[in-house]
C-alpha positions in Angstrom: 0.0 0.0 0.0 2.8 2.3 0.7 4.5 1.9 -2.0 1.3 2.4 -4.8 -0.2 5.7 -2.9 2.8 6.9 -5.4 1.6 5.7 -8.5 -1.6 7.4 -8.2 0.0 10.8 -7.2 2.4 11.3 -9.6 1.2 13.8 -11.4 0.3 16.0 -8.1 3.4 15.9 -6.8 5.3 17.1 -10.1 3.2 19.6 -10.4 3.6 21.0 -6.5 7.8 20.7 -7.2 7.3 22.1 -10.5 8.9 19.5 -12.0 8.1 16.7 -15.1 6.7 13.7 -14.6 9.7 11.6 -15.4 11.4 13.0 -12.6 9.4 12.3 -9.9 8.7 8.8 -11.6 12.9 8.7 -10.7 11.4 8.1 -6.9 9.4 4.5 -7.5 12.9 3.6 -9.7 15.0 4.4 -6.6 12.4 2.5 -3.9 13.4 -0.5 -6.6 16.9 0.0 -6.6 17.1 0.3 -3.1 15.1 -3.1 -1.7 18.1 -5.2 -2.5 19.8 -3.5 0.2 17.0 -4.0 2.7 16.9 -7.5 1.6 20.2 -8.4 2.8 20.7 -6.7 5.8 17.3 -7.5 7.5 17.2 -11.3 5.7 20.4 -11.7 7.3 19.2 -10.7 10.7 16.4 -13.2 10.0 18.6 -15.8 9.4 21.0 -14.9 12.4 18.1 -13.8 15.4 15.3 -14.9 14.0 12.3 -14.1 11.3 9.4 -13.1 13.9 11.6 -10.0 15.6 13.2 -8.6 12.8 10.1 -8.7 10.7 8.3 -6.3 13.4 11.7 -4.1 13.3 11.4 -4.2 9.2 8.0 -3.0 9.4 7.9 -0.4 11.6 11.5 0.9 9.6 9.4 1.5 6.2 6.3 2.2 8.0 7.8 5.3 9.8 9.9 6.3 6.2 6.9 5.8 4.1 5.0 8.4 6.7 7.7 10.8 6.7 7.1 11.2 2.5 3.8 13.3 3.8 6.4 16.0 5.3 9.0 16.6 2.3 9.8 19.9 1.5 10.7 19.8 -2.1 11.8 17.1 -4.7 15.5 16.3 -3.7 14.0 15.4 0.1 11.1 13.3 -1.4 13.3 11.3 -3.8 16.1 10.7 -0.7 13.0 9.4 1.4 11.8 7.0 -1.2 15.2 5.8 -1.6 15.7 5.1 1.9 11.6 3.7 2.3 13.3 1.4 -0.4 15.9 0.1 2.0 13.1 -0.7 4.8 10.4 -2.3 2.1 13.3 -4.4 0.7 13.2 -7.1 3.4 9.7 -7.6 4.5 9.0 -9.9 1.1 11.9 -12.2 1.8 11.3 -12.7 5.3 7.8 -13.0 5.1 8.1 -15.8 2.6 10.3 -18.2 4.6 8.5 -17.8 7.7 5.3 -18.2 5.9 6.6 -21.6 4.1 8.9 -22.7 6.8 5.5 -23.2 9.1 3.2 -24.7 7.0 2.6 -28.1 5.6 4.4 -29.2 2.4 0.7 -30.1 1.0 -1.0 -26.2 1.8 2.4 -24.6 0.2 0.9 -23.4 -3.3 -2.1 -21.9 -1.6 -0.2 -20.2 0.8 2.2 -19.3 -1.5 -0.9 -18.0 -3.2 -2.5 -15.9 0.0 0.8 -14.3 0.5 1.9 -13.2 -2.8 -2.2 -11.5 -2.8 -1.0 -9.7 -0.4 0.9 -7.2 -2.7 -2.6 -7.0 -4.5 -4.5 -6.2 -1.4 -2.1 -3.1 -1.0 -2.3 -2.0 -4.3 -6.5 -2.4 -3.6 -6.2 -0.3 -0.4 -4.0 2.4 -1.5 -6.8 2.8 -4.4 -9.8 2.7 -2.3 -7.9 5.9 -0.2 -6.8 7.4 -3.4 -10.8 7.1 -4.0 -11.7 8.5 -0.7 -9.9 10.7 0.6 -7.6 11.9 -2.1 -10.5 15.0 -2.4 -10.1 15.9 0.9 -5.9 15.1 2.2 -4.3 15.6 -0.9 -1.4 13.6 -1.5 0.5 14.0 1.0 -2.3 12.8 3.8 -2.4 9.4 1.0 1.0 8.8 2.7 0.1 9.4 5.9 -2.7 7.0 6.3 -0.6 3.8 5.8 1.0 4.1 9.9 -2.6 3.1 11.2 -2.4 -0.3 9.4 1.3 -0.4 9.6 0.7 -0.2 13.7 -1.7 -2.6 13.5 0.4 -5.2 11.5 2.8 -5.1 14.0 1.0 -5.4 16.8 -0.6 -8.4 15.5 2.9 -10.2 14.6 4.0 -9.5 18.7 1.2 -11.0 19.6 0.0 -14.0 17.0 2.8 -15.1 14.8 5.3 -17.5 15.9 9.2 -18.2 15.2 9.4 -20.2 12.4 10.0 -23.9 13.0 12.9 -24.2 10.7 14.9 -21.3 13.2 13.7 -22.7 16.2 15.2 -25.9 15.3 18.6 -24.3 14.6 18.1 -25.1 10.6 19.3 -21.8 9.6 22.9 -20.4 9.5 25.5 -17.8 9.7 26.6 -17.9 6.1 27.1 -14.6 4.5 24.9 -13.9 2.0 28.2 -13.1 -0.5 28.9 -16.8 0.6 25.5 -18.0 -0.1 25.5 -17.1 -3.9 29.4 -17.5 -4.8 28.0 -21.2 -3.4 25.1 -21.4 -5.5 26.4 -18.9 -8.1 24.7 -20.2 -11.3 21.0 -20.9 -9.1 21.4 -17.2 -7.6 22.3 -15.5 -11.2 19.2 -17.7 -12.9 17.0 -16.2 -10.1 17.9 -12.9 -10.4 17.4 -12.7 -14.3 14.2 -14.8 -13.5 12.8 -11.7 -11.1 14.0 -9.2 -13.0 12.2 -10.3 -15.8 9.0 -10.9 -13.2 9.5 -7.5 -12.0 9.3 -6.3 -15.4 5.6 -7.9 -15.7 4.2 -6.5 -12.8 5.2 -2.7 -11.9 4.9 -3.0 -16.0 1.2 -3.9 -15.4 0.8 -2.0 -12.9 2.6 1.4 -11.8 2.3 3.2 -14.9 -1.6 2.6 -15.6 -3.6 5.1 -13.1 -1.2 7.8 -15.1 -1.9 6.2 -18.1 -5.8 6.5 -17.5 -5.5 10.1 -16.3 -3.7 11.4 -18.9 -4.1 9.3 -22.1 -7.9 9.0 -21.0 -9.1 11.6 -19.0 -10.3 10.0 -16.2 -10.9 11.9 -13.1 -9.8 10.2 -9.5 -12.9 8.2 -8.8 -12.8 6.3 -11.6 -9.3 5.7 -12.0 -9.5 4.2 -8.4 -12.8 2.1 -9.1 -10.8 0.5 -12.4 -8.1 -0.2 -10.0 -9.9 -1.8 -7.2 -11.3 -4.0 -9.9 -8.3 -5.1 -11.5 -6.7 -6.0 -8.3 -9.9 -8.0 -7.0 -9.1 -10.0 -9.8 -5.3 -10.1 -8.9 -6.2 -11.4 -5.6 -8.3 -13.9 -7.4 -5.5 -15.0 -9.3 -3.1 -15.4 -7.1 -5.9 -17.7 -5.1 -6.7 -20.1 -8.2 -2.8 -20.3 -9.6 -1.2 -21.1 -6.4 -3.6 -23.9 -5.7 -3.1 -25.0 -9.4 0.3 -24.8 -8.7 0.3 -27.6 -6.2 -1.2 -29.9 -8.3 0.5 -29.1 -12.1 3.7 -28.1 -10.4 5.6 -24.5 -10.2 6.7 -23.8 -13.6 4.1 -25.1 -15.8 1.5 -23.2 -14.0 3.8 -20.0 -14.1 4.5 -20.2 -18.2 0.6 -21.0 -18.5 -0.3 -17.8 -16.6 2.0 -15.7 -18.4 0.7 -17.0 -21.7 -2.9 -16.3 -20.9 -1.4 -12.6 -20.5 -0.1 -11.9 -23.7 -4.0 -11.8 -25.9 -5.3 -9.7 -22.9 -2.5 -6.9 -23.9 -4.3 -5.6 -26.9 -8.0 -4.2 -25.0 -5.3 -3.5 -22.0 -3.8 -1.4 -23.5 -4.8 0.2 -27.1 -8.5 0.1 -26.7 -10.2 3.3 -26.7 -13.4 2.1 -25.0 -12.9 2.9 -21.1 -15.3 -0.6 -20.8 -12.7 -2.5 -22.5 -9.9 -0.7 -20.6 -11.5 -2.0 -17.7 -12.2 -6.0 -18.7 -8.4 -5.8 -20.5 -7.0 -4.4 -17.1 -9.2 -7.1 -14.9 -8.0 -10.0 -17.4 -4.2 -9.3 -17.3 -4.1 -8.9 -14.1 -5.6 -12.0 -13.1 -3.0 -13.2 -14.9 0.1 -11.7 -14.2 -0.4 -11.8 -10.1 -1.8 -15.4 -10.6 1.7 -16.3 -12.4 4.0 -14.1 -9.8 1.8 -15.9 -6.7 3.7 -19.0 -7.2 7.2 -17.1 -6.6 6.8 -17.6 -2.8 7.0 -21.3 -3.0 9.2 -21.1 -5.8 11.7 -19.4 -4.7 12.0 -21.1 -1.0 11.9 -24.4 -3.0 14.8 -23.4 -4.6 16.8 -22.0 -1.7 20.0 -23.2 0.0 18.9 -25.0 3.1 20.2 -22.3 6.1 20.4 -19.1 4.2 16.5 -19.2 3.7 16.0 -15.7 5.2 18.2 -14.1 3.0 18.9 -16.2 -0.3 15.3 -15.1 -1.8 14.6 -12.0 -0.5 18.1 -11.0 -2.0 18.1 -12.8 -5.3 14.2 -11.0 -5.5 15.4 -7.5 -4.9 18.1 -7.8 -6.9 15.8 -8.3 -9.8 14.0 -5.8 -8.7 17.3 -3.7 -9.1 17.7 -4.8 -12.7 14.3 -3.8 -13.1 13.8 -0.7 -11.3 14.1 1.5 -14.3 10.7 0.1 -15.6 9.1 3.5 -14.8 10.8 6.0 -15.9 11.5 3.8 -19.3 7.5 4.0 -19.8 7.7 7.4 -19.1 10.1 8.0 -21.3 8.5 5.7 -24.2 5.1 7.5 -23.6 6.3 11.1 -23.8 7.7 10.3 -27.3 5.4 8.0 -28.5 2.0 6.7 -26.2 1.4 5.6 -23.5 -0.3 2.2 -24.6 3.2 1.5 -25.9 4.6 2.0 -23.6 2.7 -0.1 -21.5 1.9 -3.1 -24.3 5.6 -3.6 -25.0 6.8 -4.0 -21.7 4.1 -6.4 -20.7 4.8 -8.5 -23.7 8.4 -8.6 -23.5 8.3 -9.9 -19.8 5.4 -12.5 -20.7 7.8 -14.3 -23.6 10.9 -14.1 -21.6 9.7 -15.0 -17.9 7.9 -18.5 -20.1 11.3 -19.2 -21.6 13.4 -18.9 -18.2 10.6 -20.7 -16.5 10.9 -23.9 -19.1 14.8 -24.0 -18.9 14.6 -23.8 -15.4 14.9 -25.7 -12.3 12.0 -26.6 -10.2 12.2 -28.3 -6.3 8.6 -28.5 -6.3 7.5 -29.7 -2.7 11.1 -30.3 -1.5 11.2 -30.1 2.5 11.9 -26.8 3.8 
């Protein structure tokens, strides 16, 4: 949620700093560039003190970096705190994954793998239903306010209800550095990192770039750009529900190149179509698709882990990709001020679709390998 209040304020905040759009777009390119930091040094932690502690710290870090946005006084501050809200968001993915899968039966992991990855989904949904209903009143700066009531909550509820994975408790993790980790597994960490770059690619490609695309290509004023998006990520949640049951059954990678497939005909009334209905089925469509395929990358990736460097060997190999990938917005940006921005949007999405299906069939695969 913190991280999407930005894509739907884009436009506000270059216009407050006086500034083009492709240069505060620079800010969601540095959050990206910056996770792999976070991923190491709080995955680490996780895999030295534990994944229930230093997941409260983690949150509470972004939380109280992603509030401080609301306060910046000009466009060098705001693009510093996005940067550094980079570094805190960076490790909650990776720890959150292996204490989800380390605690769960081997026979619930796709549909767990599933609940968490909706997750994402469910932030992107909430930071359009405030963009929807309060953006009138708080402008955007109050947008990033908001997100420290849930952020509280969150962490209140992992004190209380969540406990140590069984994999730390049973001293299954260890010490190795996480340079260590993937000069060990050099060729498995350099596969996954092209793997989630080309993942990251498909969704802020989907995704980050498409409230400004509907506000400026189309028109749309900010209650309807936020109903099309609370639609399309209803039916992200419902993807990543249905593919990472499927993938439990079918197995990881066919079920991934299958969902990124089913993407590639829904580009075309995504993207290019002029009716706003359309817009809104295409939008709904791919993004069934595109979360269903990425909900399988929990399980995936702590399949495919190192045994003892599970805290940090995905969350790292993830944000690095994410690294490689960060760039995504600026490049629309930059394709649609000199072209359009259905281009801009349709080629990335495309691009990502073929080359995540070829990686995927190459690939390795540990489906339902004891964690």
């Amino acid at each position: 949620m913190d991280f999407f209040i930005l894509v739907f304020v884009l436009r506000d905040i270059a216009a407050e700093f006086q500034t083009s759009l492709v240069a505060v777009s620079l800010a969601a390119s540095l959050t990206l560039a910056c996770r792999p930091i976070g991923a190491v040094i709080f995955g680490w932690l996780a895999d030295r003190y534990g994944r229930q502690p230093v997941l409260i710290a983690n949150i509470a870090v972004y939380s109280l970096l992603s509030f401080s946005t609301a306060f910046v006084p000009d466009l060098t501050s705001f693009l510093i705190v996005r940067a550094l809200f980079g570094v805190g968001m960076g490790g909650v993915w990776g720890i959150s994954a292996s204490l989800s899968m380390e605690s769960i039966k081997v026979e619930a992991r796709g549909l767990v793998s599933g609940f968490l990855q909706s997750g994402y989904s469910m932030g992107y949904l909430l930071a359009a239903l405030i963009f929807g209903m309060f953006y009138q009143s708080m402008g955007w700066r109050g947008m990033f306010a908001v997100g420290i009531v849930p952020a509280a909550t969150l962490i209140a509820y992992v004190f209380a209800c969540v406990p140590e994975s069984p994999s730390f408790a049973q001293g299954r993790t260890s010490e190795t550095p996480v340079i260590d980790a993937l000069r060990n597994h050099w060729k498995l960490g350099v596969y996954a990192i092209v793997l989630m770059a080309c993942f990251n690619f498909f969704s802020h490609g989907t995704q980050d770039f498409y409230p400004t695309f509907l506000q400026k290509q189309h028109g749309l004023e900010a209650g309807t750009v936020s109903r099309i998006a609370v639609i399309y990520n209803i039916a992200a949640v419902l993807g990543c529900l249905l593919f990472g049951a499927l993938s439990q059954i079918y197995g990881r990678r066919l079920t991934m190149i299958s969902a990124a497939l089913f993407a590639i005909p829904c580009t075309y009334i995504w993207a290019l179509s002029e009716s706003i209905v359309i817009l809104g089925l295409g939008a709904f469509l791919i993004n069934f698709f595109v979360q269903g395929c990425w909900s399988i990358i929990p399980a995936h990736l702590n399949e495919l882990s190192p045994q003892g460097v599970r805290g940090v060997f995905p969350g790292t190999v993830y944000q690095l990709g994410n690294l490689l990938a960060s760039g995504n917005l600026t490049l629309q940006a930059l394709i649609a001020e000199h072209y359009n921005y259905g281009l801009a949007l349709s080629v990335v999405a495309l691009l990502a679709a073929l080359a995540i299906s070829v990686l995927l069939y190459f690939g390795p695969e540990a489906h339902n390998v004891e964690l």
